[in-house]
N, C-alpha and C positions, 0 to 999 in steps of 0.2 A: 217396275222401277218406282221408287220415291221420291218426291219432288218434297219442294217446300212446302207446300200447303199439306203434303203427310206429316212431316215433321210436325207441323201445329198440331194434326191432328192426332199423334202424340202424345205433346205437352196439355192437350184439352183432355185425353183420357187420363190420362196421372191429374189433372185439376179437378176432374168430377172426381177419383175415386181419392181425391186426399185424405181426406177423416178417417175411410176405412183403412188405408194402407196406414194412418199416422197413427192411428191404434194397432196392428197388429205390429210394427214394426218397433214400437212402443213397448210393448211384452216379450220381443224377440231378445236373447243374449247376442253378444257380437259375436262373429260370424268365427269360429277357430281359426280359418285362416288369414284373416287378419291380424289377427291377435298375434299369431307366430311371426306375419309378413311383419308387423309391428317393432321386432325384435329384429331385426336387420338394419332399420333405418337409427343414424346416430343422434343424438340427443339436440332435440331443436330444429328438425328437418322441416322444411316446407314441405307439404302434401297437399298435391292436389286429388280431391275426391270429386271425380266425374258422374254426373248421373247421384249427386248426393241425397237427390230427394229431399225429406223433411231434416237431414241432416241427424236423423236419430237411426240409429246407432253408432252409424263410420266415424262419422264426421267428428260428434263426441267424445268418444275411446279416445280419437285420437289427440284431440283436445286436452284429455285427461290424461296422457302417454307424455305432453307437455311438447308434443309438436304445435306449429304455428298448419291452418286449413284455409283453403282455399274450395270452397264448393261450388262445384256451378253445375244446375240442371236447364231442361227447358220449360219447364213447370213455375210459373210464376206463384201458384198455391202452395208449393213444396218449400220454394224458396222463401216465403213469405214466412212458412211455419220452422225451418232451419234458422232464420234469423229471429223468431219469436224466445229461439233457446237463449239466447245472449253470451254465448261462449264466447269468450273472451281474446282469444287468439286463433277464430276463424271470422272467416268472411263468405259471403253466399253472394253469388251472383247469377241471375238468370243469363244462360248462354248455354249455343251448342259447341261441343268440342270441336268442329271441325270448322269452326271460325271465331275461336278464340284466338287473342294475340296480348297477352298479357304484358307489360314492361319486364318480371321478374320468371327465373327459370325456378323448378321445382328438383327437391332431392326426391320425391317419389311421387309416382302417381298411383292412383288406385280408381279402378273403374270395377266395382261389383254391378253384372245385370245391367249395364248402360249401353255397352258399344253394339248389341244386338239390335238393339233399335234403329241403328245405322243404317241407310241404305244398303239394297247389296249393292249397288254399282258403285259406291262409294264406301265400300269397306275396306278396300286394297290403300285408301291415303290415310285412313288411320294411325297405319302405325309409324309412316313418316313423322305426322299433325305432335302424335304423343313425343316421338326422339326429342322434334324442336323446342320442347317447353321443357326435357330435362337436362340438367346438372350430370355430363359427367361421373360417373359410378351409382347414379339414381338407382333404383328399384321402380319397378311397372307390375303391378298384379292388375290381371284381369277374369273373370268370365265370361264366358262367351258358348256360342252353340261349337259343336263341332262336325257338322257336314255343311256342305255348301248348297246355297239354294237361300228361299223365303219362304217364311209360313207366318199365317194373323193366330194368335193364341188368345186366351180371356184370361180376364183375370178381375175377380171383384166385377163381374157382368159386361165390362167394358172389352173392347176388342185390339192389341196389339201387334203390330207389323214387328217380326223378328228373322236376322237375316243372319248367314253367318258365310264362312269361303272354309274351303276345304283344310283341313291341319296343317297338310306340308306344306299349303300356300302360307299359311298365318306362321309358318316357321321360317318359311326363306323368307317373306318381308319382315319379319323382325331381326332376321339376321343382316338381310341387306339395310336394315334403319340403323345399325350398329348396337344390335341387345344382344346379348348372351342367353340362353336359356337356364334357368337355372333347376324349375321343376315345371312338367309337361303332364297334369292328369287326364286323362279322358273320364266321363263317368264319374267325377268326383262325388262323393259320397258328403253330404252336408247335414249334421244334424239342427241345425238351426235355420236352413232357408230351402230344405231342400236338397234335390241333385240339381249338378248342371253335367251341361258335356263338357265341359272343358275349363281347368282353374291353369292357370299360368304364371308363375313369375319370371321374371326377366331383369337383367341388371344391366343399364347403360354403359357398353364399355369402349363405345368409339363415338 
């Protein structure tokens, strides 16, 4: 199980490994599916990007797509270097998703590589946390693992807590949080960041 003091421990691993990650993330192109999810949201949409890091690439694209950003990691080094960009129509806030309470709702979220980090005992309120903060016909892309269980992974020598619940669970609670599925990959195939086990979007329809 994961307490808070994992969580810190975290946002201290993404703090020692910023420089490397804000350089390699810095040469990466945006991620294709983005780009596509991009093309669904209607002109001027608020997004929120979860797990934004240095805010370099998400957050930017979408900056430059002429949505208004909302970022928020738990990495105060990431958000320090997101806000160093001066994008104009985002904002970085250091917080975790699952006690965020923002005044304003969002027409999409996007969490690339964040909700993994999530506890596993606390992966199942997830997808409640995200329903609450959207708008009615939003869009929700995520990745995520797809088996259930925890494992610690590295990355850049530092060590990572990643958790994930089983697919068909991660399908009924987003069906029961009122999303529609719209595409379900397993195995996604990523030329710019990688595989994951699993890319999702979903459209808020209750």
């Amino acid at each position: 199980a994961m307490n808070d003091s994992e969580m810190n421990d975290i946002g201290n691993s993404y703090d020692k490994i910023c420089e490397q990650w804000y350089d390699f993330r810095k040469n990466t192109k945006i991620n294709r599916c983005v780009a596509e999810f991009s093309e669904l949201l209607r002109p001027g949409s608020k997004v929120l990007d979860v797990g934004c890091g240095t805010g370099y690439p998400i957050s930017a694209y979408l900056v430059g797509r002429g949505f208004t950003v909302t970022g928020i990691d738990i990495s105060e080094r990431m958000i320090e270097k997101a806000r160093r960009l001066e994008l104009k129509s985002a904002s970085f806030l250091v917080r975790d998703l699952l006690n965020f309470h923002p005044s304003e709702k969002y027409d999409a979220v996007i969490a690339f590589d964040s909700l993994w980090h999530i506890s596993h005992e606390r992966q199942r309120e997830i997808y409640a946390v995200v329903s609450a903060l959207m708008n009615i016909d939003g869009y929700f892309l995520f990745t995520h693992g797809n088996k259930d269980g925890s494992i610690i992974g590295e990355m850049f020598g530092e060590r990572f807590y990643h958790s994930a619940l089983d697919l068909k669970e991660v399908h009924a609670l987003l069906a029961a949080c009122g999303f529609s599925v719209l595409s379900s990959v397993e195995n996604y195939q990523e030329e710019t960041t990688g595989d994951r086990g699993l890319l999702v979007i979903a459209k808020k329809t209750a």
